[in-house]
N, C-alpha and C positions, 0 to 999 in steps of 0.2 A: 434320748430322753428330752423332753420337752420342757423349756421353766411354764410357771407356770405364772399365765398374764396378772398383770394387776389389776382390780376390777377398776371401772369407769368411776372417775371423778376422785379417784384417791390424786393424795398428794405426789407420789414416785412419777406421775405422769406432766405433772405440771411445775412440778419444782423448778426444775431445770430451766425451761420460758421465763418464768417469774424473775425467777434470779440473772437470767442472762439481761431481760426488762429495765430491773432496778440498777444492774451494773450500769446499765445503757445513760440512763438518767442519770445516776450519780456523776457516769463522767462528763454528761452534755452540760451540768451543772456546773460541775467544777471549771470547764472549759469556757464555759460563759459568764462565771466569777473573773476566771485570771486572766479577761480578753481585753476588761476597758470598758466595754462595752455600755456597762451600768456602772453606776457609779458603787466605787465597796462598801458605802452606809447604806446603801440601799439593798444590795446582794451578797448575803452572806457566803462562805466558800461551806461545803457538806464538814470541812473538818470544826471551822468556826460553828455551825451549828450544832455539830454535835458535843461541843464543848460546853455551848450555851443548854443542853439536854444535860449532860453528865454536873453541870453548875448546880440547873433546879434539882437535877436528883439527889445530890449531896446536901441541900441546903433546907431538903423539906417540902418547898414549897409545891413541887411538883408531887409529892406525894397526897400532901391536903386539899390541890385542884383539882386534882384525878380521883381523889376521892369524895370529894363534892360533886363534882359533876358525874359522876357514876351513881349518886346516890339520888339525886334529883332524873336522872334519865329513866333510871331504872324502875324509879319509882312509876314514874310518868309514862313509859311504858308499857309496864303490867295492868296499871289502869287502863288505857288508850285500848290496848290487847283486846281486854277481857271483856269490856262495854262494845267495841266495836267488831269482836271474834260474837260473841253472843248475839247481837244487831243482824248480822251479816248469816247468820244460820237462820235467825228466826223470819228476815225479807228472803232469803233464798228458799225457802220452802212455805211460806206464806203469801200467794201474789198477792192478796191483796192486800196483807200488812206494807207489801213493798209498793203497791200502790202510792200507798199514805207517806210513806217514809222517803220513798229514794226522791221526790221534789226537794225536800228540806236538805237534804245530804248534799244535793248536787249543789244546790245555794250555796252552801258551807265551805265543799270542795276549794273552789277558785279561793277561796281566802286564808293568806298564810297566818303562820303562828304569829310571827314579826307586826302584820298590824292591829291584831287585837293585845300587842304589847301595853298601849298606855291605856286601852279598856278596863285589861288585868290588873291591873296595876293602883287602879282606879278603884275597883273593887275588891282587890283580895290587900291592897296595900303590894309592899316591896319584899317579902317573905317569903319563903317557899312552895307557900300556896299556889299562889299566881305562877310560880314557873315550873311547877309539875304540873297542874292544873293544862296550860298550854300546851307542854309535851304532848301531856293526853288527848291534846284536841288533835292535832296533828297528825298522833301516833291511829285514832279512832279511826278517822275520818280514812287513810290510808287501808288498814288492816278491813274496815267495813268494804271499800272496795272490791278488795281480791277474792275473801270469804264467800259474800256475795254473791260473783257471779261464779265462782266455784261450786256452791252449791246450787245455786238453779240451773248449773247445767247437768249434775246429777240425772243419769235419763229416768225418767216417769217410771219405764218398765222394771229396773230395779225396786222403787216402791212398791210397785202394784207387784209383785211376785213375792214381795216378804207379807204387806197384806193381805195376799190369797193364803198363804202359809198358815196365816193363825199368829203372828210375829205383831204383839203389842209396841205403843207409840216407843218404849225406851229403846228395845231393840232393834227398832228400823232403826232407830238414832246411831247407838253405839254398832251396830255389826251391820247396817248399809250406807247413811248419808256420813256418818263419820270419815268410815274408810274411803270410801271413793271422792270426798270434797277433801281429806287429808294434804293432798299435793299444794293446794290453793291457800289450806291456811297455811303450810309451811313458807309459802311464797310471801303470803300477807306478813308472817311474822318477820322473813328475812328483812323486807322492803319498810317494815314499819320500826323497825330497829334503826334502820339508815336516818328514816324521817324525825325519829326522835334525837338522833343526834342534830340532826338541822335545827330544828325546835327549841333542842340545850341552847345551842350558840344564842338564836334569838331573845331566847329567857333570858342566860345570863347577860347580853349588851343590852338589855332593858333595865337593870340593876341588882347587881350584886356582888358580896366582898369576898368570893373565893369561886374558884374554877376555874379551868378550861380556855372559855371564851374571856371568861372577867381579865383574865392575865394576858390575854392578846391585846385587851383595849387597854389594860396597864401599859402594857411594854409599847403598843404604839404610839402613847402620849407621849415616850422617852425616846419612840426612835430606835428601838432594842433589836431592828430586824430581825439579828439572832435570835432571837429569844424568840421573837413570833416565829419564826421559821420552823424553830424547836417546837412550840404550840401546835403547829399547824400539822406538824408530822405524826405528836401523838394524838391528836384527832384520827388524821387517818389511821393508825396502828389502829386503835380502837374501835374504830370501825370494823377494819379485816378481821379482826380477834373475832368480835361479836358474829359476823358475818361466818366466820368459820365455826365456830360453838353451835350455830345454829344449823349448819351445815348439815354436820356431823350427825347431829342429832337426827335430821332428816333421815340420813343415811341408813341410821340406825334404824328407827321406829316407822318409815316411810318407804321401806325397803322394797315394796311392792311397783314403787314408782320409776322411770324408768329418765324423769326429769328431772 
C-alpha cells in the first residue's frame, strides 16, 4: 500500500529545508557573535536578541508597534490593491486605454515611496494620511504591473469564443478574463504585500511616534542593536506570515493553477 504524496507546495515538503536553513543561520550568527570578530555593541548573540524580543513583548511596546504598523500597511495596501488590481484589468483589456496610461505609470515606476517622503509630508502634514497614502503609491504602482500584463496576455481566442457564445460584458469578466488572469493577480497581491512593507518602513523613518520602523530609528539613536535586531526580525516574520496567508489562499481559490 502506497502513502499517499503530499500535494506540491504544501508545507510537509518544505519544512524540513526551512528549518535545517534557519538552524544554519542561527548558528553562523552565533559563531560570528562569539569570534571577536565585530565588536559585541555592535552584534548582538540570537540569545541577546531574543531577550531583547521577549523585553518588548512583555513591556507592550512591541505589541502597540506591530499594531501600528499593521494598521497603516494594511491600510495602505487595500488601497494600493484595489486602485491598481482595477487600473491593471481595465489597461490589460483596453489597448488603447493602456496606450494613455502605461507612459505615466512607467514615469512613476523608477520612483520610490522614500523620496516623495518630504512631498507627503508637505502636503498631507506628519499624520497618517501621508504614510498610508505612500504605501498605496507603491503598493499601486507594483500590483498595476503584474495584473497588467496578466491580463493582456489573456489569449484573444478565449474572448472571441465567449463573445460568439452570446456571453455578455460581465460574464466574459467573471467566468473568462477573471479566471485565467487569476495567477497574475495572486502574484501582484503576494509582491505588493512585500512592497508595502518597504513603503511602512519608509513612511514611518519620515515621521512618526509608534511602529515598526519608528522604534528601529529609536533604538538606533541609543545604540540598542538588540533591540534593532529584534525589529528587524519581526519585519521579516511578518512578511513570511503575510506571504504565507496569501499563499494559502492561492492555493485554495486558484487551484487551477499549477504556479
Amino acid at each position: 500500500m502506497h502513502a499517499t504524496p503530499s500535494p506540491p507546495g504544501r508545507a510537509p515538503g518544505r519544512l524540513g529545508p526551512a528549518l535545517g536553513a534557519a538552524g544554519a543561520v542561527l548558528a553562523l550568527w552565533y559563531l560570528l557573535a562569539r569570534s571577536g570578530a565585530v565588536a559585541p555593541g555592535l552584534l548582538p548573540t540570537p540569545g541577546a536578541t531574543a531577550a531583547a524580543l521577549a523585553d518588548g513583548a512583555r513591556s507592550g511596546i512591541l505589541a502597540a508597534d506591530l499594531g501600528a504598523s499593521l494598521a497603516r500597511a494594511g491600510q495602505g495596501f487595500a488601497l494600493g490593491a484595489l486602485v491598481g488590481g482595477a487600473l491593471g484589468f481595465a489597461t490589460g483589456y483596453l489597448p488603447r486605454l493602456s496606450a494613455a496610461v502605461t507612459p505615466a505609470v512607467s514615469f512613476l515606476r523608477p520612483i520610490p515611496a522614500i523620496a516623495l517622503v518630504p512631498l507627503a509630508t508637505a502636503w498631507f502634514g506628519i499624520g497618517e494620511t501621508a504614510k498610508r497614502l505612500l504605501i498605496a503609491y507603491a503598493v499601486l504602482l507594483a500590483v498595476w504591473l503584474y495584473v497588467h500584463d496578466g491580463v493582456s496576455r489573456v489569449p484573444e481566442s478565449y474572448l472571441r469564443a465567449a463573445r460568439s457564445l452570446g456571453a455578455p460584458l460581465h460574464r466574459r469578466f467573471t467566468e473568462v478574463l477573471l479566471p485565467a488572469a487569476a495567477p497574475a493577480l495572486l502574484a501582484a497581491l503576494r509582491y505588493g504585500a512585500s512592497v508595502a512593507l518597504l513603503a511602512l518602513v519608509a513612511a514611518e523613518l519620515g515621521g512618526a511616534d509608534s511602529g515598526l520602523a519608528y522604534r528601529l530609528q529609536v533604538d538606533g539613536q541609543f545604540l540598542r542593536v538588540d533591540r534593532m535586531f529584534a525589529g528587524l526580525i519581526v519585519l521579516g516574520l511578518l512578511g513570511v506570515a503575510v506571504d504565507f496567508v496569501l499563499a494559502a489562499i492561492g492555493r485554495r481559490f486558484v487551484h487551477w493553477s499549477a504556479s
